[in-house]
Residue frames relative to the residue before (quaternion, step in Angstrom):
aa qw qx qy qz dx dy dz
X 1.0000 0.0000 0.0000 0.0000 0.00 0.00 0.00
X 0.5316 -0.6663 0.4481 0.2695 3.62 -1.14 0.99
X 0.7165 -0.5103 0.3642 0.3058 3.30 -0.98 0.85
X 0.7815 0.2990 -0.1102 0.5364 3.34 1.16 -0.96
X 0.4666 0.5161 -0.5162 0.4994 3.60 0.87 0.06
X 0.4533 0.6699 -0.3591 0.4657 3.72 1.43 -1.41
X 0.7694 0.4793 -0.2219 0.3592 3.98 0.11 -1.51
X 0.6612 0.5483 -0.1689 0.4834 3.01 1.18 -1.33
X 0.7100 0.3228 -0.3579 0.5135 3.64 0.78 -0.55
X 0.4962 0.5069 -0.5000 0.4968 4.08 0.74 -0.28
X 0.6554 0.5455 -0.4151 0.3172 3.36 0.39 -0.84
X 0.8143 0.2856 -0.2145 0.4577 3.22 0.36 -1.55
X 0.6240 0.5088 -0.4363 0.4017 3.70 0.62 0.26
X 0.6184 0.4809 -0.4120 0.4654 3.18 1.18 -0.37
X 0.5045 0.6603 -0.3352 0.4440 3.28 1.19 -0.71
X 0.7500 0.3941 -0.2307 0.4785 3.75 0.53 -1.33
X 0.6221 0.6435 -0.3188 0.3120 3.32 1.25 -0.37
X 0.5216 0.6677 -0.2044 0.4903 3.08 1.62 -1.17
X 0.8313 0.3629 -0.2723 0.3211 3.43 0.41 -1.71
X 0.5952 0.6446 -0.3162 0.3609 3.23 1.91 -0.65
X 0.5258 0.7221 -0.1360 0.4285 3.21 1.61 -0.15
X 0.5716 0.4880 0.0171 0.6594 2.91 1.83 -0.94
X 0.7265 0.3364 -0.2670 0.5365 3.53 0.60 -0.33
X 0.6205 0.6346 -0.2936 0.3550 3.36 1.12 -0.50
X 0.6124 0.6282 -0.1539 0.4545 2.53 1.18 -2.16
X 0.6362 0.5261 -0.3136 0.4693 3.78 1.01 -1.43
X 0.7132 0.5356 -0.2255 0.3919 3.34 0.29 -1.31
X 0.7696 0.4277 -0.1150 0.4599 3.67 1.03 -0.80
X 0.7449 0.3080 -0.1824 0.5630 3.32 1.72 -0.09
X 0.7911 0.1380 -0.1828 0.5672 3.18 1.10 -0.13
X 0.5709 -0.7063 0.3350 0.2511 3.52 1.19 0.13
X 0.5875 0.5466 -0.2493 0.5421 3.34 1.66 -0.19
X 0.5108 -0.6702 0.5340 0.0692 3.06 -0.71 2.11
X 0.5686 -0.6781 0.4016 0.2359 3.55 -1.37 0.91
X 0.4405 -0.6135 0.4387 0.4870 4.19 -0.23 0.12
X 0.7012 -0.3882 0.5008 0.3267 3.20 -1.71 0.71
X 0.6928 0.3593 -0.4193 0.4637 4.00 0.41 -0.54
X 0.6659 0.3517 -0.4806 0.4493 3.54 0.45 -0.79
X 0.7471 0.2537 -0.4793 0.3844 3.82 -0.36 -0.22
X 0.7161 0.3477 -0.5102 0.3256 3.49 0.15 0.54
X 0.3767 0.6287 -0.3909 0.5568 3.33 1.47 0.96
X 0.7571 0.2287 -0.1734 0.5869 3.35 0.79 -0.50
X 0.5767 0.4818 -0.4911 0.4406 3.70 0.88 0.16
X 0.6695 0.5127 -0.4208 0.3343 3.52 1.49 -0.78
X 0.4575 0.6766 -0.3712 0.4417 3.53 1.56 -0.90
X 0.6772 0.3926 -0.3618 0.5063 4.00 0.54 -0.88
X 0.6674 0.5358 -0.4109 0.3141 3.67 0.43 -0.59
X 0.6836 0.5087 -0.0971 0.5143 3.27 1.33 -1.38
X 0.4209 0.4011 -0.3824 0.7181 3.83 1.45 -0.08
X 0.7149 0.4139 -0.3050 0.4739 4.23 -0.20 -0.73
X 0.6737 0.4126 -0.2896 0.5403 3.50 0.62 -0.73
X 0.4849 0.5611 -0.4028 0.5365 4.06 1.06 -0.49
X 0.6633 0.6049 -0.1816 0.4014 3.24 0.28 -1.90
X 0.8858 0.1822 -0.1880 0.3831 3.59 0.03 -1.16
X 0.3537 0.6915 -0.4700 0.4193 3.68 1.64 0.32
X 0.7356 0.2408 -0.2256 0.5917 4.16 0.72 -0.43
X 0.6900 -0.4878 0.5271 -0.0904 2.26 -1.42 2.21
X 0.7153 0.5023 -0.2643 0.4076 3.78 0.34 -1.19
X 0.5886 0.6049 -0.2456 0.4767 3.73 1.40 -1.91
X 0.0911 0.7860 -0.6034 -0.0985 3.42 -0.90 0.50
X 0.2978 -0.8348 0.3992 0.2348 3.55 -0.35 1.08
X 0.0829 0.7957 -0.5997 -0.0207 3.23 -1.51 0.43
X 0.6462 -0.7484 0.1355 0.0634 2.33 -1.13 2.19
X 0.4861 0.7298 -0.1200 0.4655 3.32 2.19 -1.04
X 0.8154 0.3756 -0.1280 0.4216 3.38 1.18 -1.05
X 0.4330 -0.8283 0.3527 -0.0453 2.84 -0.82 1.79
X 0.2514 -0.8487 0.4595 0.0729 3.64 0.00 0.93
């Protein structure tokens, strides 16, 4: 995998990591569930990190392993 495909996937995971963090954090302290726009903002981010992912041939996926 290219050095930069490499960047590009830290990014967006660090990215999804953050907002997931934030929704939680909401949801656990004030009880108030994120809007419908922000999770489909961050579902698109997972698609487009998956769509990264399954572009290299080399990556082999397995389904068992837990991130």
């Amino acid at each position: 995998m290219s050095q930069a495909k490499k960047e590009q996937i830290v990014t967006h995971l660090r990215y999804l990591r953050q907002e997931l963090r934030e929704m939680h954090l909401g949801i656990q302290d004030d009880g108030l569930f994120p809007e419908p726009g922000e999770l489909r903002g961050v579902l698109a981010q997972m698609e487009v990190l998956l769509e990264l992912v399954e572009t290299n041939p080399k990556l082999k996926s397995n389904p068992d392993t837990i991130i």
